[in-house]
C-alpha positions as CSV (number, residue, x, y, z in Angstrom):
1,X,-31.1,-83.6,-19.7
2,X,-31.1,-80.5,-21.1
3,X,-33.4,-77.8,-18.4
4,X,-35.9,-75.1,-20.2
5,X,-35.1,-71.5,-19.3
6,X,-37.3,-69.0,-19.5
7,X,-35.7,-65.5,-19.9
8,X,-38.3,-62.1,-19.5
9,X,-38.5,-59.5,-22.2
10,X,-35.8,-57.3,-21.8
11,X,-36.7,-53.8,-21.1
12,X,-36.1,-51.0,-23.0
13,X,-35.6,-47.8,-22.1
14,X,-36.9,-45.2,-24.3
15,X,-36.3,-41.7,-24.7
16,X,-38.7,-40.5,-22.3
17,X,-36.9,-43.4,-19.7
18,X,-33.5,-41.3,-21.0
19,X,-34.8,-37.8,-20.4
20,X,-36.9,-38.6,-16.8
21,X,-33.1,-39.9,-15.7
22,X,-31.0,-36.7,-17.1
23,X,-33.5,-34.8,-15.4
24,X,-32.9,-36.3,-12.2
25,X,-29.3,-36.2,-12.5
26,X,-29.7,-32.5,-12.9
27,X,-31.5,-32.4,-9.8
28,X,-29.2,-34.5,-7.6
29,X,-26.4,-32.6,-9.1
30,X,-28.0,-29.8,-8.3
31,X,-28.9,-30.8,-4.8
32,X,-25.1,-31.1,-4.4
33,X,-24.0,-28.0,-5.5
34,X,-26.6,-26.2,-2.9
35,X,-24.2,-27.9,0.1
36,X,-21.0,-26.0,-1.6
37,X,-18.4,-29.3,-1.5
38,X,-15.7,-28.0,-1.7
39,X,-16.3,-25.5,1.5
40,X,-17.3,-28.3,3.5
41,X,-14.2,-30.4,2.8
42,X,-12.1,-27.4,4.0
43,X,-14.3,-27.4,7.3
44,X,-13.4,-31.3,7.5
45,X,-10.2,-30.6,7.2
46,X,-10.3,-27.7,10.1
47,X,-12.4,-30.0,12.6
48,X,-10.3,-33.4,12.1
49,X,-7.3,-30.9,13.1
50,X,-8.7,-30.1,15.5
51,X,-10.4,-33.5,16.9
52,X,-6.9,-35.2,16.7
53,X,-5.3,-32.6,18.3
54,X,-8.3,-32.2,21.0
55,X,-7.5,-36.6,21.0
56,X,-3.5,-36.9,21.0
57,X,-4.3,-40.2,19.7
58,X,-6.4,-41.8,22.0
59,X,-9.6,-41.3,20.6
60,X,-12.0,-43.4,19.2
61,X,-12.3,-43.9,15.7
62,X,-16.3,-43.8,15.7
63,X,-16.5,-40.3,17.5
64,X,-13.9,-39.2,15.4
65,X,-16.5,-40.3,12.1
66,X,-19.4,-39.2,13.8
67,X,-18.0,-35.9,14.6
68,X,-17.1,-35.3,10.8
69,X,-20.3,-36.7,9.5
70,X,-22.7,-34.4,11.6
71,X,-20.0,-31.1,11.0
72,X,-19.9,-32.0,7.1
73,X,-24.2,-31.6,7.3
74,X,-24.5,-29.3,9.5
75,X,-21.8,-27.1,7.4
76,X,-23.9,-28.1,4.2
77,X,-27.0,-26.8,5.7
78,X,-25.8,-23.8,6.7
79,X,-24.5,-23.4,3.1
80,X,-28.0,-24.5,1.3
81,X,-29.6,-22.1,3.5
82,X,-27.4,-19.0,2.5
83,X,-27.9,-19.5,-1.0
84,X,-31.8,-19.7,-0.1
85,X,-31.3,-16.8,1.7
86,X,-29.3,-14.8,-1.4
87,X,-31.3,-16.3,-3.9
88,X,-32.4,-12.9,-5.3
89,X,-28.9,-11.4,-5.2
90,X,-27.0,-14.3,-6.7
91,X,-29.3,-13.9,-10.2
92,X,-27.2,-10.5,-10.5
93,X,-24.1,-11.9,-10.1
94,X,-22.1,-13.1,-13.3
95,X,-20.4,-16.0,-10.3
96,X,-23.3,-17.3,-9.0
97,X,-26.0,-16.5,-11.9
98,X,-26.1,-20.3,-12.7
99,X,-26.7,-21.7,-9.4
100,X,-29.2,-23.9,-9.0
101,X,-31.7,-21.6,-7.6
102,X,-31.1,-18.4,-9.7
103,X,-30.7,-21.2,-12.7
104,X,-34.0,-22.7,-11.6
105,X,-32.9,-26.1,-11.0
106,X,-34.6,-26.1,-8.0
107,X,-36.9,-24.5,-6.0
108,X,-36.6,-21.6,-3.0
109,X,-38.9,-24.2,-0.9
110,X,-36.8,-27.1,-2.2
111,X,-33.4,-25.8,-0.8
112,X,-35.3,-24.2,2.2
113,X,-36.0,-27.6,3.6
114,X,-33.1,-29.5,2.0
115,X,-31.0,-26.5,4.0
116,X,-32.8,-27.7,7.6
117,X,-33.0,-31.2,7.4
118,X,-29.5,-31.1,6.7
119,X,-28.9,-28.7,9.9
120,X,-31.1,-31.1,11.9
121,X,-30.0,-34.4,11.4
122,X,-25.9,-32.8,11.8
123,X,-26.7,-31.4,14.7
124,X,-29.1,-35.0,16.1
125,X,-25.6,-37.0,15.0
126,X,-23.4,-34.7,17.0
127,X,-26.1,-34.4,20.3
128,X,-26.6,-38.4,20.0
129,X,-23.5,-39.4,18.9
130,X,-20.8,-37.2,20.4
131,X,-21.4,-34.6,23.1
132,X,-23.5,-31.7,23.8
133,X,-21.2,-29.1,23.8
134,X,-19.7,-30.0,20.0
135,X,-23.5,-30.2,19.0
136,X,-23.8,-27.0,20.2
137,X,-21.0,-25.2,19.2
138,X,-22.3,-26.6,15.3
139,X,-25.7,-25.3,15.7
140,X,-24.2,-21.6,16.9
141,X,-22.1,-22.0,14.0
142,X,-25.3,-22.3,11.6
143,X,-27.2,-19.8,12.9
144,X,-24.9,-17.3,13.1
145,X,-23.8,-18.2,9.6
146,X,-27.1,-17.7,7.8
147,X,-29.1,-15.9,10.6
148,X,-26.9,-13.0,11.3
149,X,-23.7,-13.0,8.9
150,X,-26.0,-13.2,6.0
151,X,-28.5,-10.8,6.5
152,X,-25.4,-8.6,7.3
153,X,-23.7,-9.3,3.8
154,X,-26.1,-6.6,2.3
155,X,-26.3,-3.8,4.9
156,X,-22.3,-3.2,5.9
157,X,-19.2,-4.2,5.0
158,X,-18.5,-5.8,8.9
159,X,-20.1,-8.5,7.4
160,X,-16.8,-10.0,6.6
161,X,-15.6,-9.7,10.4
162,X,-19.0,-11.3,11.6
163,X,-18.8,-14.1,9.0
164,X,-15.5,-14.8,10.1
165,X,-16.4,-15.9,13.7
166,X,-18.5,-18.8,12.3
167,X,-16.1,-19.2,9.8
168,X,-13.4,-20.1,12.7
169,X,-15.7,-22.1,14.7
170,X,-15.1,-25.9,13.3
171,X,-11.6,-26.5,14.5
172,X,-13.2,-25.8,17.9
173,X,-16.4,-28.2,17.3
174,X,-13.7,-30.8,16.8
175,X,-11.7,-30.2,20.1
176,X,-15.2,-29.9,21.7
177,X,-15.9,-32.9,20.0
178,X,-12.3,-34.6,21.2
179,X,-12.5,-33.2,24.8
180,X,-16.3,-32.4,25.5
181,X,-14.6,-29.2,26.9
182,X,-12.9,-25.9,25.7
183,X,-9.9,-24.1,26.2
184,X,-7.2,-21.9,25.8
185,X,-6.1,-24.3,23.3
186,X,-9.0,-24.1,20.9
187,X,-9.0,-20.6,21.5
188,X,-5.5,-20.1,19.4
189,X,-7.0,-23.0,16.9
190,X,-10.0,-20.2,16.3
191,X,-7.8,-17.6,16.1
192,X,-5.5,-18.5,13.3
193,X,-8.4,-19.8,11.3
194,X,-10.3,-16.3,12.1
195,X,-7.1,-14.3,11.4
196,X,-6.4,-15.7,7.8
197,X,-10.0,-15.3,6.5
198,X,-9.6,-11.4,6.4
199,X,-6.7,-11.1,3.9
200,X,-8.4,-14.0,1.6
201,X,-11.8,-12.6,1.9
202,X,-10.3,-9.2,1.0
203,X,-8.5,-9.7,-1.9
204,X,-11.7,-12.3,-3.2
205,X,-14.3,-8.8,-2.2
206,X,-11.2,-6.5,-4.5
207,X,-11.2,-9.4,-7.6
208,X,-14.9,-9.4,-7.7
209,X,-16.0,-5.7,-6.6
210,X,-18.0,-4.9,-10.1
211,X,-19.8,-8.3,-9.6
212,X,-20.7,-7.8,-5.7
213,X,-21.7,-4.2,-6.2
214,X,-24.5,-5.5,-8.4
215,X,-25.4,-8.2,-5.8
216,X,-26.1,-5.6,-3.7
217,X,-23.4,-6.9,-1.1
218,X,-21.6,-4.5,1.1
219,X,-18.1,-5.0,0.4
220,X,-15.4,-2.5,1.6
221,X,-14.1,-2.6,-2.0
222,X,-17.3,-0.7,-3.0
223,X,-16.2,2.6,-0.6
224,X,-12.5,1.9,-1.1
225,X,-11.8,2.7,-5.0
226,X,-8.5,2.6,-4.8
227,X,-8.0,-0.2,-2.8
228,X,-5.9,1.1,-0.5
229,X,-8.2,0.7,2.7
230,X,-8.8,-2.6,1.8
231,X,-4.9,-3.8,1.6
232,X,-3.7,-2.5,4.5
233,X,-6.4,-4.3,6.0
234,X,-5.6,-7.3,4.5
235,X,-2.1,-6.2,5.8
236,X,-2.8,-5.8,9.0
237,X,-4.7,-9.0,9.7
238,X,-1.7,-11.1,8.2
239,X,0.4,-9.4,11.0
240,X,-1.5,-10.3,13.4
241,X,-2.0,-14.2,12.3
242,X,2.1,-14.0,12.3
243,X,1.8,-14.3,16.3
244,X,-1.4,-16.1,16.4
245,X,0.3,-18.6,14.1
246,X,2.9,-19.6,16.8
247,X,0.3,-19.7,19.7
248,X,-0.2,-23.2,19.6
249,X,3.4,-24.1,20.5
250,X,3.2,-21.7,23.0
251,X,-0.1,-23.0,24.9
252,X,1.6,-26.6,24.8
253,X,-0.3,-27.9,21.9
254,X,2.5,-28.0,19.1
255,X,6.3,-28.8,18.9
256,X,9.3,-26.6,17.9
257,X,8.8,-28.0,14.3
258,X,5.2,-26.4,13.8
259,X,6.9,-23.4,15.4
260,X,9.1,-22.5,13.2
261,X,6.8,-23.3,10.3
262,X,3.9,-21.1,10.9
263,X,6.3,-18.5,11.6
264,X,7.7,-18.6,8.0
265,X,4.3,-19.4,6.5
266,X,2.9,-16.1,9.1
267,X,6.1,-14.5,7.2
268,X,4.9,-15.5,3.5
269,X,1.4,-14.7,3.9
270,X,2.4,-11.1,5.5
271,X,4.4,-10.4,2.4
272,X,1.9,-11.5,-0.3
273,X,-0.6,-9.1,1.8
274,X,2.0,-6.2,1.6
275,X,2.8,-6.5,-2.3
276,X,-1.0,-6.0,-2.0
277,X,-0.6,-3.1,-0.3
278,X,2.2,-1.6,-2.0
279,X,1.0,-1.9,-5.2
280,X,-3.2,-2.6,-5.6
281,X,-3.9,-4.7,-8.1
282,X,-5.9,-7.7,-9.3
283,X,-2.8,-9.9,-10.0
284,X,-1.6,-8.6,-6.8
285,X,-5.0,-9.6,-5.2
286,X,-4.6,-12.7,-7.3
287,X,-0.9,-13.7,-5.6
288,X,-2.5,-13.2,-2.0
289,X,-5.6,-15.3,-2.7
290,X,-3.4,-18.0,-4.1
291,X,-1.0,-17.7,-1.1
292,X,-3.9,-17.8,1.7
293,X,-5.1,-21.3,-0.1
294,X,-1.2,-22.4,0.6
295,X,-1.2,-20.9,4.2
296,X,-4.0,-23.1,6.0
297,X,-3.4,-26.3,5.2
298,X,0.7,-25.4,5.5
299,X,-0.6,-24.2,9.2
300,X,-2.7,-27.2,10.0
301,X,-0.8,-30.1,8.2
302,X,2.0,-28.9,10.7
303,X,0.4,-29.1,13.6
304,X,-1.1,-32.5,13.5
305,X,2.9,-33.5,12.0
306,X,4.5,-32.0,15.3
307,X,2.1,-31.9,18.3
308,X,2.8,-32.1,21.6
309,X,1.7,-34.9,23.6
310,X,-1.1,-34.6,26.3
């Protein structure tokens, strides 16, 4: 016996159908871009170091998810909320002109609330799920991101030194997310992240000076036109991170191994900073950026290869 089906009309979509979909992908995508991706990976990386190390292994695997989950949108916020915030500037930048809000993609009050739900519901994960003082240590991260580095960016060139305090902050919301404490040992994880930001920002604020002069952005590029100032600070800072780079092994938190490592990555970094200074130039700039993106994850892949157990 043979049964009777009954299939529907199939639907077709048209090209309005096709053009209300592109125009929502351009909005997600959008949407997206707003939380910066690629940022918030390296802050990942920088707060599961620093969890694991925080851990030595005996943590659980759902704190350890729920600390990177609430970090990742916290971090996302904060990043939706500085581009709110240098909306206006970004349109006279040839690097950011075509970001979703100078672009019009979206809308200022769009990314103004995408930028605080996003904080909110990090920091609710990491209250709820984790511990007070990682939830705080996130939110103090946020607001000093986009309430005082940003407004900063515009007025002086110590912007770069304020931004770099929030900038080091999530290796420590992951120990604080670990231990529910702080310490001397989080202390040296802040300090090498804080440390290698000023060569990297440097030489990115010398490679784009033209284009963050017409932002408006107080860069020391801008009063430096030589570029002198600005490598021997660059300079200087590596030096420092060459003994902040060994700190770790010598709190207890890392092994001879990771000892000897940072110290030839401190060494590396130091020398790409002084070709910088010994000859100011893009390319040189160029070398120093490449050689700060090889640094950190060198630094941190180390420690969590050699630590030292609790």
């Amino acid at each position: 016996m043979k049964t009777a089906v009954s299939y529907g009309h199939p639907v077709i979509a048209g090209p309005g159908t096709e053009a209300a979909l592109a125009a929502a992908g351009v909005r997600v995508a959008a949407y997206f871009s707003l939380t910066k991706p690629r940022i918030v990976l390296m802050v990942l990386v920088t707060v599961g170091v620093g969890f694991l190390l925080g851990a030595r292994k005996s943590a659980h695997p759902a704190t350890l998810t729920l600390t990177l989950l609430g970090t990742a949108l916290v971090a996302a916020g904060a990043s939706t909320l500085n581009q709110w915030w240098e909306r206006e500037r970004d349109a006279r930048m040839r690097r950011t002109s075509n970001r979703a809000l100078p672009s019009g993609k979206l809308s200022s009050a769009e990314a103004a609330l995408f930028g605080v739900a996003l904080g909110v519901a990090g920091g609710l994960i990491l209250l709820m799920g984790v511990n007070f003082l990682a939830a705080a240590v996130a939110v103090a991260t946020l607001l000093l991101y986009v309430l005082v580095y940003t407004p900063l960016k515009p007025r002086t060139t110590l912007n770069t030194a304020v931004g770099a305090i929030p900038g080091a902050l999530p290796p420590v919301i992951g120990w604080a997310g670990a231990t529910g404490t702080l310490g001397i040992e989080s202390l040296a994880l802040f300090l090498i992240v804080f440390l290698w930001q000023f060569p990297h920002f440097l030489a990115i604020a010398w490679i784009y000076r033209e284009d963050y002069q017409r932002g408006g952005m107080k860069m020391l590029p801008e009063f430096d036109p030589l570029g002198l100032l600005t490598a021997r600070q660059a300079t200087s800072y590596a030096l420092a991170l060459v003994p902040a780079g060994v700190l770790p092994a010598m709190v207890g938190l890392a092994g001879p191994y990771y000892f000897a490592g940072s110290l030839v990555m401190g060494m590396v970094y130091l020398f790409a900073a002084a070709r910088f200074w010994a000859s100011v130039s893009d390319g040189a700039a160029r070398r120093l950026l490449r050689t700060s993106f090889v640094y950190l994850p060198a630094v941190l892949l180390l420690l969590v290869l050699n630590p030292m157990p609790a």
